[in-house]
Structure formats: structure tokens, C-alpha cells
N, C-alpha and C positions, 0 to 999 in steps of 0.2 A: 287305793288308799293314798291319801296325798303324802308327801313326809313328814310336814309338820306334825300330823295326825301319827304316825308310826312312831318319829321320834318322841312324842309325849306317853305315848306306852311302851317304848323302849324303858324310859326315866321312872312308871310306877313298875314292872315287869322286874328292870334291876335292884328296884329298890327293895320291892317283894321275897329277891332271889337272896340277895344279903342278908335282911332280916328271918328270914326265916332260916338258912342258912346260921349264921350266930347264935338265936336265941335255940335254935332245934337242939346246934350242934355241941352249943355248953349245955344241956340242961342236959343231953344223952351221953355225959362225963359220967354220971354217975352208975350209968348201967354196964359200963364196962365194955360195952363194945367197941372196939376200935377202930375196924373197917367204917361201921358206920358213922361213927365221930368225924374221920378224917373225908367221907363220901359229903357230910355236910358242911363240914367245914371248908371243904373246897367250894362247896356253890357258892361263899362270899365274895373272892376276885371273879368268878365269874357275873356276878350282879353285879357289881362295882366295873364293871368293862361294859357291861350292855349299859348301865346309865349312863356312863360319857358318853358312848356312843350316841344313846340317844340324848344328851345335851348337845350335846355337839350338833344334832342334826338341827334338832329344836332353835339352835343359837344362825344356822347358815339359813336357816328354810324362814325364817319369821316374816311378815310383813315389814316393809319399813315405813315410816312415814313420808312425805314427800319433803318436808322441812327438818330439820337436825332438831333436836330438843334444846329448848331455851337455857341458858345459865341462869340459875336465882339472882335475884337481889342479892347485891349487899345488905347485911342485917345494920345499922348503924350501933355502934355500939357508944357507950354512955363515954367513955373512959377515952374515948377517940376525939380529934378533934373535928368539930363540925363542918361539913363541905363549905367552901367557898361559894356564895351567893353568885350568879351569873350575870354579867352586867348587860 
């Protein structure tokens, strides 16, 4: 498996662990268990660490292009003064 490929399921995996994690571990407030509140409520920082991980990898492994990406135009704006004609 290449890393680009790992790190982008690291990023839905973490994401997965936090969310479910969160909504499990407040909505299981109400049943009064504790052990398990605090079992799911820990899986947050833990999906929250495997998604950087994998951004991170995602962010080092990416293709690059062979040219840097172009800066936009200038937009002209009305209120500015108009370029100098070029002689």
C-alpha cells in the first residue's frame, strides 16, 4: 500500500474514531455508566492523532507538479486607478 493511499485512510479512520467517540460518549451520559463514558470518550484524542498523522502523511507523499502554481490576476478594481498604457 503506497502512503498516499494509508494516509488518506488514516484521515477517514481518525475521523471515524473522534466521531463516533463524541457522539457515543455523550449520548452514553445518560445511562450512567462511567467506565464506559470515559472508554469513549478517550477514543477522541486518539482519532484526532491518527488524522494528523495521516494529514501529514497525505500533505509529504502528494504528487507535486513539475511548475509551482500560477498567482491570480489582479482583479482591477473600479475605485483604483487605471494601469498606465504601455508605450
Amino acid at each position: 500500500m503506497n502512503p498516499l493511499r494509508l494516509g488518506r485512510w488514516m484521515v477517514v479512520i481518525g475521523g471515524a474514531l473522534t466521531l463516533a467517540g463524541l457522539v457515543i460518549g455523550f449520548a452514553s451520559m445518560g445511562s450512567g455508566q462511567r467506565s464506559r463514558i470515559l472508554n469513549l470518550l478517550g477514543l477522541a484524542p486518539v482519532g484526532v492523532l491518527i488524522a494528523f498523522c495521516g494529514t501529514i502523511l497525505v500533505v509529504l507523499t502528494e504528487p507535486r507538479g513539475a511548475t509551482p502554481p500560477a498567482e491570480p490576476d489582479p482583479t482591477s478594481d473600479s475605485d483604483s486607478d487605471p494601469p498606465e498604457p504601455k508605450p
